[in-house]
C-alpha positions as a Markdown table, in Angstrom:
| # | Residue | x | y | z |
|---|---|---|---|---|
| 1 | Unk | 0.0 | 0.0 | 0.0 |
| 2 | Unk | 2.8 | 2.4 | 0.5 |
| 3 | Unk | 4.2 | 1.9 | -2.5 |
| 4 | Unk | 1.1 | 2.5 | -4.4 |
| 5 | Unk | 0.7 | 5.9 | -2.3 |
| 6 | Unk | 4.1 | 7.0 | -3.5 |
| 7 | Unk | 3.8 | 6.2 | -6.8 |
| 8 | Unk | -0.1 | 7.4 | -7.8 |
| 9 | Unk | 0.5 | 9.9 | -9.6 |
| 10 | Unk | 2.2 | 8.0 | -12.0 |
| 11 | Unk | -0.3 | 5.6 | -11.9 |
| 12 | Unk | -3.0 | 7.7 | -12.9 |
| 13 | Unk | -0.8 | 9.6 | -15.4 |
| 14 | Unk | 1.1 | 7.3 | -17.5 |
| 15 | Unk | -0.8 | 3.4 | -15.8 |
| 16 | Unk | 1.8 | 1.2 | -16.3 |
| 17 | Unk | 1.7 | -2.8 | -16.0 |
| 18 | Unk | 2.3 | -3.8 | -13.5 |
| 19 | Unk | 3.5 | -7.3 | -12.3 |
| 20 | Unk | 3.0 | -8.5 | -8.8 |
| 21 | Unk | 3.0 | -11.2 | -6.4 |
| 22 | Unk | 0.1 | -11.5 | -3.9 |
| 23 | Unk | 1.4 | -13.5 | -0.6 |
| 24 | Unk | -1.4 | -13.3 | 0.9 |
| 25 | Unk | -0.5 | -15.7 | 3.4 |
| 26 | Unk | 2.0 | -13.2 | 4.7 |
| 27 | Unk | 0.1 | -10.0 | 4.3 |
| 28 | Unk | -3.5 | -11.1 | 5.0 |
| 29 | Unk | -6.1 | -11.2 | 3.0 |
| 30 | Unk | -7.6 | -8.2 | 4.2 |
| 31 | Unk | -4.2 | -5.9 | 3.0 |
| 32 | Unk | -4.6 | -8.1 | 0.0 |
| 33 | Unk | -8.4 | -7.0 | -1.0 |
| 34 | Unk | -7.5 | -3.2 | 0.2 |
| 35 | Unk | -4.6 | -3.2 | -2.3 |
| 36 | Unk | -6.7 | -4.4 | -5.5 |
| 37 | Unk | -9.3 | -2.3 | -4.3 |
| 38 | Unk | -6.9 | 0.7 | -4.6 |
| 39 | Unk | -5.9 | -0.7 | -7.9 |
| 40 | Unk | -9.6 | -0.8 | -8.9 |
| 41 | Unk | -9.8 | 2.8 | -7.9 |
| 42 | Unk | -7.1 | 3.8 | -10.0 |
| 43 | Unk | -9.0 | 2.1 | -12.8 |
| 44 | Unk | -6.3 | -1.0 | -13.2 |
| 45 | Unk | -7.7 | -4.6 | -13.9 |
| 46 | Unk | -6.4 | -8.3 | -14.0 |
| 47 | Unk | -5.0 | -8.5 | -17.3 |
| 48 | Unk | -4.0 | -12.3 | -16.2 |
| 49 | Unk | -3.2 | -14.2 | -13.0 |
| 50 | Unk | -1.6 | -17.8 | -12.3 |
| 51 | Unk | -0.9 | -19.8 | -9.2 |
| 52 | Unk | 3.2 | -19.9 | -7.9 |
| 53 | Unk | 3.5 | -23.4 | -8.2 |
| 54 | Unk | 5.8 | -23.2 | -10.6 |
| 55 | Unk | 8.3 | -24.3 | -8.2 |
| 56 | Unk | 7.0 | -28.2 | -8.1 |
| 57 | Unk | 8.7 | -30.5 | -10.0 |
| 58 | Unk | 6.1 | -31.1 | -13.3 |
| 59 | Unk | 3.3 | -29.2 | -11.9 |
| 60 | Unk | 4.4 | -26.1 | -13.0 |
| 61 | Unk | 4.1 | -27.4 | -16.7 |
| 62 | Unk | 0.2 | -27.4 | -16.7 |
| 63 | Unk | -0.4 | -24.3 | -14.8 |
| 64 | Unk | -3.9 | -22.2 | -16.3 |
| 65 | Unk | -3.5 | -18.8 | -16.8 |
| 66 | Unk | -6.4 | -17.3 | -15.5 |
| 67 | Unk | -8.5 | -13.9 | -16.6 |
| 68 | Unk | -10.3 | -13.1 | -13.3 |
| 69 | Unk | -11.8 | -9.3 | -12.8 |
| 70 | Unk | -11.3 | -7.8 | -9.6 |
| 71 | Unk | -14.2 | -8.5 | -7.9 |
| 72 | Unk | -13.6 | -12.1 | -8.7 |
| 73 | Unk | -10.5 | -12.2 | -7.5 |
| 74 | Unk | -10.8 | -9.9 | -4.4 |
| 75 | Unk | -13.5 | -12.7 | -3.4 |
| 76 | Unk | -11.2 | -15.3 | -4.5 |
| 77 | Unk | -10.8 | -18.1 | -1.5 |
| 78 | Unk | -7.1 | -18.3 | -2.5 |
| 79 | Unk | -7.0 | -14.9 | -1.2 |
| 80 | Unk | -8.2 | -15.8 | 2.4 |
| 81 | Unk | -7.1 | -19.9 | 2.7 |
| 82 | Unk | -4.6 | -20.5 | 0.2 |
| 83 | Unk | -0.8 | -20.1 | 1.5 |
| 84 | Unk | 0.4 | -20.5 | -2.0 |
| 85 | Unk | 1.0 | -17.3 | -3.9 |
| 86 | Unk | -0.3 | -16.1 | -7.0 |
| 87 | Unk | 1.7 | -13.7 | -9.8 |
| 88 | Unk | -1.0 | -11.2 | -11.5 |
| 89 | Unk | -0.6 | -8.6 | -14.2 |
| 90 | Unk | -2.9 | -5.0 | -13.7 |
| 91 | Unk | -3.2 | -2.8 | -16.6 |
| 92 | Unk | -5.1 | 0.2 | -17.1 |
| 93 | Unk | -6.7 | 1.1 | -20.3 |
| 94 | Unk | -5.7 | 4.5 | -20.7 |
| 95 | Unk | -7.9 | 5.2 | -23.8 |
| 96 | Unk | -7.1 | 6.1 | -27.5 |
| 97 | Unk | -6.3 | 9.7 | -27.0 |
| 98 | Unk | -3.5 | 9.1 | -24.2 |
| 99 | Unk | -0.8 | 10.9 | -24.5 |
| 100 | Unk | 1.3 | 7.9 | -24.6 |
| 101 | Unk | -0.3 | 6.3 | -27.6 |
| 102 | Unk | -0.3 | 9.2 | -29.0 |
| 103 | Unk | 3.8 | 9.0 | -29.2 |
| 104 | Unk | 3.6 | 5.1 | -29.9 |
| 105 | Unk | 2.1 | 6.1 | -33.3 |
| 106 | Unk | 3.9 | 8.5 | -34.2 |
C-alpha cells in the first residue's frame, strides 16, 4: 500500500503494467483485497493471473492462466485460505487519446 501511495500519480498519469506477487498468506487477506481495491480505484484490472507453483517439480508445466476481474479475484478463496501465492498482471486502459499512444504512433 505504501508503494502504491508513493507512486499514484504516475499511476494515474502514464498506468503502467504492473506485475505483482500477492502472498497473501504473509500479508492477510484483508491488506490483499484493500490493495486491489486501490488498484480498482485507480482504474487497473487483472490482465492475467496464475498460481506460484511453478516451483513443483512437473506441476508447474500445466499451470492455467487465468482472466479473473477484480471483484472475482478480491473474493477469490485463494485470497483468504490458500498459502500459495499467486503472480498477476494489472493494466489500465488508458484510452485512445493518451498521451502515450499518442507518441507510440507516431
Amino acid at each position: 500500500m505504501v508503494v502504491i501511495e508513493g507512486m499514484k500519480r504516475t499511476l494515474e498519469k502514464h498506468g503502467p503494467r504492473l506485475l505483482v506477487e500477492l502472498h497473501p498468506y504473509l500479508v492477510g487477506a484483508s491488506r490483499i483485497v484493500e490493495y486491489l481495491r486501490s488498484l480498482e480505484n485507480l482504474g487497473y484490472s487483472v490482465e492475467w493471473l496464475f498460481e506460484q507453483e511453478r516451483d513443483l517439480p512437473l506441476r508447474w508445466r500445466f499451470l492455467k492462466v487465468e482472466r479473473p476481474t477484480m471483484d472475482e479475484l478480491m473474493n477469490d478463496p485463494r485470497i483468504c485460505e490458500d498459502p500459495r501465492a499467486l503472480t498477476a498482471l494489472f493494466s489500465k486502459h488508458l484510452g485512445e487519446h493518451h498521451p502515450v499512444y499518442e507518441r507510440a504512433s507516431e
